[in-house]
Each structure stands twice: as structure tokens, then as C-alpha cells.
C-alpha positions as CSV (number, residue, x, y, z in Angstrom):
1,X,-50.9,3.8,15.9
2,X,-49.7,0.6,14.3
3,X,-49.9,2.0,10.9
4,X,-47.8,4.9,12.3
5,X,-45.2,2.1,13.8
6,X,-45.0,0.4,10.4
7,X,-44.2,3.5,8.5
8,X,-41.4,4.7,11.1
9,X,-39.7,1.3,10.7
10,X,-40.1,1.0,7.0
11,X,-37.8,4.5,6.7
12,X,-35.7,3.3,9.6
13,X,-34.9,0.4,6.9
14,X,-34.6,2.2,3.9
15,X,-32.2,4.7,5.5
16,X,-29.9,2.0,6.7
17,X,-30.1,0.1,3.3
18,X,-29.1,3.8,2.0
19,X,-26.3,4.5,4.3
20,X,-25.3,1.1,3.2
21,X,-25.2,1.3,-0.6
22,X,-23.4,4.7,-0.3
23,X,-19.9,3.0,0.7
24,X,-20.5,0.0,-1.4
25,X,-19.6,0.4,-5.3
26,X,-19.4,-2.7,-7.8
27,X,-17.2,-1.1,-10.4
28,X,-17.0,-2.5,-13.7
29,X,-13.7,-3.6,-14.7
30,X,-12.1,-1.4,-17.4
31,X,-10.1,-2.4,-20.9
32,X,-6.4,-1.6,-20.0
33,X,-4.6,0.7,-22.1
34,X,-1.0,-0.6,-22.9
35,X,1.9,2.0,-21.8
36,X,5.1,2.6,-22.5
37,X,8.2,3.8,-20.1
38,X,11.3,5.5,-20.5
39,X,14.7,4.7,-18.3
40,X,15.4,6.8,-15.7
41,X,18.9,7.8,-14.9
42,X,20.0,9.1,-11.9
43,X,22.7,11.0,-11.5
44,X,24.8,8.7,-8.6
45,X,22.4,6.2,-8.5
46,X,23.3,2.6,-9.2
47,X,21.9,0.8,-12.1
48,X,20.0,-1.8,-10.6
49,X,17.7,-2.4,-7.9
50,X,17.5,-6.3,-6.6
51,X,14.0,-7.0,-4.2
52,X,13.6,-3.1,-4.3
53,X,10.8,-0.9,-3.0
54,X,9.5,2.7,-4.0
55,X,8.0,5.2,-1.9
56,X,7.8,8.9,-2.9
57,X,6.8,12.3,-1.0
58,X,6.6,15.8,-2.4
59,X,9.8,15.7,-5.0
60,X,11.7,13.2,-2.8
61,X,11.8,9.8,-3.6
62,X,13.1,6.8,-1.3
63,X,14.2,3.6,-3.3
64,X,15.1,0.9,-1.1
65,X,16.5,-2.9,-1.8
66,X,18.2,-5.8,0.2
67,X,20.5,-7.4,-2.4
68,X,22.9,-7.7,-2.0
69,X,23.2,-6.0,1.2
70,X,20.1,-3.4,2.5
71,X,20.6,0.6,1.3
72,X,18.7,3.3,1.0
73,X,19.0,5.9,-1.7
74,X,16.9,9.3,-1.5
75,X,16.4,11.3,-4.6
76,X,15.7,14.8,-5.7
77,X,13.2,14.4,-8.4
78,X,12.6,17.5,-9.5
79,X,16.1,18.1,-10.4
80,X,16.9,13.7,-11.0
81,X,19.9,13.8,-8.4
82,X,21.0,11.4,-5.6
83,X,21.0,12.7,-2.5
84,X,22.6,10.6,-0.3
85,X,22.5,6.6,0.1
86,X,22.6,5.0,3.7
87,X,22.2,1.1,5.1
88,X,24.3,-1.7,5.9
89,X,27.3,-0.2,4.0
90,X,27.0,3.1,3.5
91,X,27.0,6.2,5.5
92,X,28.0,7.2,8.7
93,X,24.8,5.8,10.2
94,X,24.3,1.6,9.7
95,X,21.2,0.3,9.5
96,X,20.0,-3.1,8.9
97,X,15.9,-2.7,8.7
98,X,15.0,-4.3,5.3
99,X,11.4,-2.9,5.0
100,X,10.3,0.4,5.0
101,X,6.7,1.4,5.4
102,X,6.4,4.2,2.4
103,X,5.0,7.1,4.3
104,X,7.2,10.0,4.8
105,X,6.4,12.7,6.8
106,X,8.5,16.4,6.5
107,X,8.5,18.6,9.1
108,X,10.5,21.5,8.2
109,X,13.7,20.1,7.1
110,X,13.0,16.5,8.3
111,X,11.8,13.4,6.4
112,X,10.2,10.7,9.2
113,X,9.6,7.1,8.2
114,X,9.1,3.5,9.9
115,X,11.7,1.3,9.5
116,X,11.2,-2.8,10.4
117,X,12.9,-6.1,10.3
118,X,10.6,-8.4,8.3
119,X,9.1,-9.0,11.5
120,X,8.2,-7.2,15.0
121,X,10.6,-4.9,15.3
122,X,9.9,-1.1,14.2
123,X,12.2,2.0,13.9
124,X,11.6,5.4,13.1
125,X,13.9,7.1,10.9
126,X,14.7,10.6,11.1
127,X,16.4,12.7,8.4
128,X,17.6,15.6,10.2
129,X,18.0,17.3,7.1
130,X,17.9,16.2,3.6
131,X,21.3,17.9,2.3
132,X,23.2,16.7,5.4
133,X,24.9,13.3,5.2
134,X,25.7,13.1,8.6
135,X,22.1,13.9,10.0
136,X,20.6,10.7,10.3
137,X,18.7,8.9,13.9
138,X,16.1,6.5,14.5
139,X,14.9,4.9,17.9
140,X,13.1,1.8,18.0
141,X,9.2,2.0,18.3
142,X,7.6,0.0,21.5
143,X,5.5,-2.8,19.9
144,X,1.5,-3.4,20.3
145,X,1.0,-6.7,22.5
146,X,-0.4,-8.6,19.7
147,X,0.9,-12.4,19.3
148,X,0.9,-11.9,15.4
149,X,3.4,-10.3,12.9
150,X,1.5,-7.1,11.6
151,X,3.8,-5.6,8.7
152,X,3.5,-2.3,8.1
153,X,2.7,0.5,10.9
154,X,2.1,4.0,10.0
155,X,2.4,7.5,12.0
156,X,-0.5,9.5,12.8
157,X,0.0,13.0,11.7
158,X,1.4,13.7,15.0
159,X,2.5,10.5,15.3
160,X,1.7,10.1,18.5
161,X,-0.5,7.2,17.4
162,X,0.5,4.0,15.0
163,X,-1.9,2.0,13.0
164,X,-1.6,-0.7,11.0
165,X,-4.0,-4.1,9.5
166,X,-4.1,-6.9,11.9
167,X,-4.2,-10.0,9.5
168,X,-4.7,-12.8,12.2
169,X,-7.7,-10.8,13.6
170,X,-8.9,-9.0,10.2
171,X,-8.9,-6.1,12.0
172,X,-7.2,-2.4,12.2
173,X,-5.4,-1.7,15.2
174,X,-4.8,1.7,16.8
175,X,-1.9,2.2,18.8
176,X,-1.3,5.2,21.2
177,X,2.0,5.4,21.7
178,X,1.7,7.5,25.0
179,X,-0.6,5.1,26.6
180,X,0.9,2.1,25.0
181,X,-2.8,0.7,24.7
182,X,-4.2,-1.0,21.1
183,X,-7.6,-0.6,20.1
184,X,-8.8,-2.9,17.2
185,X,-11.5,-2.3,15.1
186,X,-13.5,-5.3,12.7
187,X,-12.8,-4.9,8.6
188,X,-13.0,-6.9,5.9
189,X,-15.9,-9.6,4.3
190,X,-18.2,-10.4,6.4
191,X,-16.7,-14.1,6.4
192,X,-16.7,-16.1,9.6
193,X,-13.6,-18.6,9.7
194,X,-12.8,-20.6,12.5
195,X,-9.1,-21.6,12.5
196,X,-5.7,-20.6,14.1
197,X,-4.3,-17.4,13.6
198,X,-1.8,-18.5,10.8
199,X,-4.1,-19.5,8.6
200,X,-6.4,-16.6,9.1
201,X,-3.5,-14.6,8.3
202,X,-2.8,-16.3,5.1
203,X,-7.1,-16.2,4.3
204,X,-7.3,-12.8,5.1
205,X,-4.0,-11.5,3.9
206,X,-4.3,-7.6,2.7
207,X,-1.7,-5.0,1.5
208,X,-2.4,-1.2,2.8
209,X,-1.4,2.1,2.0
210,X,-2.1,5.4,3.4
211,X,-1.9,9.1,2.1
212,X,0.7,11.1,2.9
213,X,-1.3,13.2,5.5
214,X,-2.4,9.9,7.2
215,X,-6.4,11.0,6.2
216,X,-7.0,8.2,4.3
217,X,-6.0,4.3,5.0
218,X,-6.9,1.7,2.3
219,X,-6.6,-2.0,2.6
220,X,-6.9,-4.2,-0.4
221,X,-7.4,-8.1,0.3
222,X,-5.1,-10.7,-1.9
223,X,-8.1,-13.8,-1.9
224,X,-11.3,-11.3,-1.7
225,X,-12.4,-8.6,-4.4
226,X,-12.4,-5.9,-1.7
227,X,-11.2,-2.6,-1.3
228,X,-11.6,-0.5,1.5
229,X,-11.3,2.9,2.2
230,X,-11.2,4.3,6.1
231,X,-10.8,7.8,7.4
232,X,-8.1,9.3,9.6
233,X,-10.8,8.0,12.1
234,X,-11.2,4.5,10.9
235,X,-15.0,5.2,9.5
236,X,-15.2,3.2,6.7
237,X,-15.9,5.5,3.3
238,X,-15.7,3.1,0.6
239,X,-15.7,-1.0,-0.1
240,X,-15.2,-1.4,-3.9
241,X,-15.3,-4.4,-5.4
242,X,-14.3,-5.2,-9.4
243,X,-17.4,-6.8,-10.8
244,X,-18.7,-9.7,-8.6
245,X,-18.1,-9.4,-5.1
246,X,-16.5,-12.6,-3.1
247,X,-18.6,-14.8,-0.8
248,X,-16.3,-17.4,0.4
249,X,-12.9,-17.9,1.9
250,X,-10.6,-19.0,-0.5
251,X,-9.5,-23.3,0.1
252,X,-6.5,-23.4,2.4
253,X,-4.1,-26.7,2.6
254,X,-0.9,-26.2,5.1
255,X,-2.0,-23.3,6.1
256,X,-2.1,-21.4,2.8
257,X,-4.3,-20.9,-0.1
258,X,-4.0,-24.0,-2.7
259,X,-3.1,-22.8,-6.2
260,X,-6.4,-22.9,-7.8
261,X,-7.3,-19.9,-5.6
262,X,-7.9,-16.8,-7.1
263,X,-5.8,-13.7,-6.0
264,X,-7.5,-10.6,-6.9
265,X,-4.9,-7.5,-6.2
266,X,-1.4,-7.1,-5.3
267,X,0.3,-3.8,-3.5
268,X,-1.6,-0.5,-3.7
269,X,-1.0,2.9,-3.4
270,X,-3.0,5.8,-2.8
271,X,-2.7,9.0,-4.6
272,X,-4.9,12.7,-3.8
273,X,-7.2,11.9,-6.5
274,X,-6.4,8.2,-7.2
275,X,-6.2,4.2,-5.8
276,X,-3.8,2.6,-8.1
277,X,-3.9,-1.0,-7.1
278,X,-2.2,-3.9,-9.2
279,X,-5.1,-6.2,-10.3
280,X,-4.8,-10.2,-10.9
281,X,-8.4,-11.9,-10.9
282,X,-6.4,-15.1,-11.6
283,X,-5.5,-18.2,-10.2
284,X,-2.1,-18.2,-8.1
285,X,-1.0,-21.0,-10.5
286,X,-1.7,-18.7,-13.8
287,X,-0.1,-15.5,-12.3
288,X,3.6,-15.9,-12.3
289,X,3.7,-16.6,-16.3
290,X,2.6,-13.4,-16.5
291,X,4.9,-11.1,-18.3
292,X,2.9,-8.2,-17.8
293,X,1.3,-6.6,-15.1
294,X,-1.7,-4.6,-15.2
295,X,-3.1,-1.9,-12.8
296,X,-6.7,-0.4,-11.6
297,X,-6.9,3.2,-11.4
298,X,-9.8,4.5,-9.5
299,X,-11.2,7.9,-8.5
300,X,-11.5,7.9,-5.7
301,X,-13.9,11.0,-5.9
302,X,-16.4,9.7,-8.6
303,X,-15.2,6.0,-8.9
304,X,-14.4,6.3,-12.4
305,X,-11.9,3.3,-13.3
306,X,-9.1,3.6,-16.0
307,X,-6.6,0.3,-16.5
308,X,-3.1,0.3,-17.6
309,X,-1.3,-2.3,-19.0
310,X,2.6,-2.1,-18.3
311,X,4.2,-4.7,-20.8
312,X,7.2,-5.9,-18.0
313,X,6.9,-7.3,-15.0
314,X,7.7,-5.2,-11.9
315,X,9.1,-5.2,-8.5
316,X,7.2,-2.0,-7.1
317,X,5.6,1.7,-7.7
318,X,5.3,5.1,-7.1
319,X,3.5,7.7,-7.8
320,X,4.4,11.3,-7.7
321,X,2.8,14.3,-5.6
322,X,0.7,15.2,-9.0
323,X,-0.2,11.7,-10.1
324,X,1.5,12.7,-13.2
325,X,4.2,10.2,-13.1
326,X,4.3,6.6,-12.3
327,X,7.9,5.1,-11.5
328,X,8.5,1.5,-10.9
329,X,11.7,-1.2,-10.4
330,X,11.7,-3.6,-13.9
331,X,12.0,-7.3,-12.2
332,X,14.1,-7.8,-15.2
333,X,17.8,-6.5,-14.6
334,X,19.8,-7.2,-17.5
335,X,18.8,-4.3,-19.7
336,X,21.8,-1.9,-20.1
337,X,19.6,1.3,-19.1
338,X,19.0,0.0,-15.8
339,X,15.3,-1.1,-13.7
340,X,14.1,2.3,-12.6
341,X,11.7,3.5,-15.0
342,X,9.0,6.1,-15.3
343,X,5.3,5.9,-17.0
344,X,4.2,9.2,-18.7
345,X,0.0,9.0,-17.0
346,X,-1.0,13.4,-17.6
347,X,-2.2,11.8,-21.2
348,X,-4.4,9.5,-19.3
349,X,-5.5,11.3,-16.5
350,X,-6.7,14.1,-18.9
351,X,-8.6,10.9,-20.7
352,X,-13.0,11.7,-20.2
């Protein structure tokens, strides 16, 4: 009977250590391939783009910036035309919301977006219709009662539910929108840090992306090399880390991270096939005389990992519905062609 205990624990063990391993993946870091890009001109579309975002759906792409005063431009791809331009300034329809959270939902006619302020206050946007310049609403989105800033929100695909990455409680929260309650569920290293909710903010500070279908959340964290993937569900399908794995909290003074600390991704994306998430594995102090930036590109299928090498520095990217095209804002904006450019990646993709 004992022996029979023993051997019914011992699988019990080796089944979690199983279920474990089958999330976790230590990917080797890749030699990055240096690309070229091409100007892209836009027929209507201003030449430059001053602390700019990118954020593209289907054949539509949303380029946003707030200098010198906050606009939106929306852009037919697939035949490179303007559509229309709204903000501060333009349209019939103001609108002073800085950030927007790149996820656009179509139903029917209508784009949906979230909208916010830099701080705790949300919108949803509604394009009635694409072609219509005078279709445009939005109505403000009640707030989870959390006491710390949580930056990007993103629909359900009913959106009847928001979700978002808690920083101050390294945590995802789950808002239902009907019942106005949050649910928040653990993520991240398994770190204990004992300190006020700023500073756990700043330790545990993450930028996240989410497919277009709201299937798939990721989260990658600035100061750990981690990863993570989550279902539409919040299950958590994949941690990835680039080589060595992080063990400690980075060395905070004032609240942040002191410049000897090593920050390990920037924004991220998430394509159907792909994570494409800028990667650093520098100290803070070494990363801004970079004059490059260079980005991971991961399967998320089969976890094979491709780098590219982009020889300018850059504000923000996109990726188009067939991952065949990357376009990004050129922080440099004294070149005559204009900062919106576009990276040629079916060469790459099509790379065993």
C-alpha cells in the first residue's frame, strides 16, 4: 500500500513539473538581420508625425500624435489614401484623448476603439462609418475602483467586459462593465516586493498588447525577461524568456529603477502567427545612444525566433493583417520624405 502511495505521488509530480515546462520556453536569442525601409506617402497625410502612435486593423490604419496639438488620421492601406483626420483641430467632432489603446474592433461599418487621457479617464470611440466625416461618437467608459493609473484597457469581443495589466498589483484585472465589478488575477515573476504601490508600479512596469479578436493578451515586463501569453480567459499559455530568466527585482532609488538596471523589452505587438516585441537587454544608461533599434520575432506556434535590426530609431509600429508589412514613425523628422515608413518582412517570414 505504501509502495502504491509512493508511486501515485511520484506521477502526481512529474505531471505538474510537465504541465509546468509546457508554458515555459528559454529561447535563445537570435542574430538580427539588418532591414531596410522605404517612405511611405500618403495621399493627404502630413509629413510628419511628433510623439506618434500606430495601430492597424484589417487594411485600416490609425496613426495618432500629440504635437503639436492631438489628431487622428485613419488610412486606407490597401489603396495608401487618407480617410479622414479628427482631434483637437479637426473635424466636426473635438477630441482631446492623447492615447489610444490600438485595438480596433469593426462591426459592420464601424471601427470601436478606447480612447484615454494619460491617466484615468477612458472613452470609446465609435466610427459610424469609415467614408463618413461626420459620423463620429464616443461616451466615456465607467472606471474600475482601483487607486492606481492602469494604461491601456481593452474590449472584450462583445465588449461588454474591459481588461487591462494592473502594474501596482502585478496583476490582470477583469472588468464587467454590466456589473461594474473587477476581478484580478496574479501574473508576472514570482518576486515578492514589499513597498508602496508606486514603486511596485515602476518594478513591475509591463507594456501589453492584445489580438485583434481579444483571444490572446500578452504582457512583456520592462526590468524582467518575461513574456507572457494569456487566453481570452486569462489561462496562462506561454512565459518566454530570451536566454537566462530574471530572479530579482531590479534596484529602485526615488521610486524608480537606477540606471544601471537592465531593461529587457519595450512595446509589443501581437500578430496571427507572430510576437514582435522591441528587445533591449541593456542598461537604461546604455539605451538611449542607441541609434538603432532591434526587434524579437517569435512564433508564437513553434517558438521559432527571428531578429531584425532597423538601422533608425523609432517612435512606434505596426504590423499589417498578413504580417507582411511592418510600418513604423522614424524618431528622426528632418528627412524630406517624411517619418512614416514601411519594412518589406514576406522575405523573412518565408526564411526556414
Amino acid at each position: 500500500m505504501a509502495n502504491r502511495i509512493i508511486v501515485i505521488s511520484l506521477f502526481f509530480m512529474l505531471a505538474c513539473q510537465n504541465q509546468e515546462s509546457e508554458v515555459h520556453f528559454n529561447l535563445k536569442e537570435p542574430t538580427y538581420k539588418e532591414v531596410q525601409y522605404e517612405h511611405v506617402q500618403i495621399d493627404g497625410l502630413p509629413a510628419f508625425f511628433y510623439e506618434s502612435g500606430t495601430c492597424i486593423f484589417e487594411n485600416y490604419l490609425l496613426l495618432f500624435e500629440n504635437v503639436p496639438f492631438i489628431r487622428y488620421h485613419l488610412v486606407d492601406l490597401s489603396n495608401q489614401k487618407l480617410i479622414r483626420t479628427f482631434g483637437e483641430e479637426d473635424g466636426p467632432n473635438k477630441i482631446n484623448y492623447p492615447y489610444c489603446t490600438c485595438q480596433l474592433i469593426k462591426e459592420g461599418k464601424s471601427l470601436f476603439t478606447m480612447l484615454n487621457d494619460g491617466g484615468q479617464d477612458h472613452i470609446m470611440l465609435q466610427i459610424n462609418d469609415v467614408e463618413n466625416k461626420q459620423e463620429l461618437t464616443y461616451k466615456k467608459i465607467p472606471y474600475p475602483e482601483l487607486k492606481m493609473s492602469i494604461g491601456s484597457m481593452y474590449f472584450s469581443s462583445t465588449r461588454e467586459k474591459l481588461f487591462g495589466y494592473y502594474k501596482a498589483q502585478s496583476s490582470i484585472f477583469n472588468y464587467d462593465l454590466n456589473s461594474q465589478k473587477v476581478s484580478l488575477i496574479p501574473t508576472g515573476p514570482d518576486i515578492k516586493v514589499n513597498t508602496d504601490p508606486i514603486t511596485k508600479s515602476n518594478i513591475f512596469f509591463a507594456r501589453t498588447a492584445v489580438s485583434q479578436n481579444s483571444k490572446i493578451f500578452a504582457i512583456a515586463y520592462s526590468y524582467f525577461n518575461l513574456i507572457e501569453i494569456y487566453d481570452s480567459t486569462f489561462n496562462l499559455l506561454q512565459a518566454i524568456s530570451i536566454g537566462k530568466p530574471s530572479t530579482a527585482a531590479p534596484k529602485i532609488v526615488d521610486e524608480i529603477p537606477v540606471e544601471s538596471t537592465k531593461r529587457y523589452s519595450g512595446f509589443i505587438l501581437l500578430g496571427d502567427e507572430n510576437i514582435y516585441v522591441p528587445f533591449f537587454n541593456q542598461e537604461i544608461r546604455a539605451i538611449v545612444n542607441n541609434n538603432f533599434i532591434k526587434i524579437l520575432i517569435i512564433n508564437i506556434k513553434n517558438h521559432s525566433i527571428k531578429g531584425i535590426k532597423i538601422p533608425e530609431k523609432i517612435t512606434s509600429f505596426s504590423i499589417d493583417a498578413k504580417e507582411n508589412y511592418l510600418y513604423a514613425t522614424l524618431e528622426d523628422d528632418t528627412n524630406e520624405d517624411g517619418n512614416l515608413i514601411r519594412i518589406n518582412l514576406k522575405e523573412l517570414h518565408e526564411e526556414k
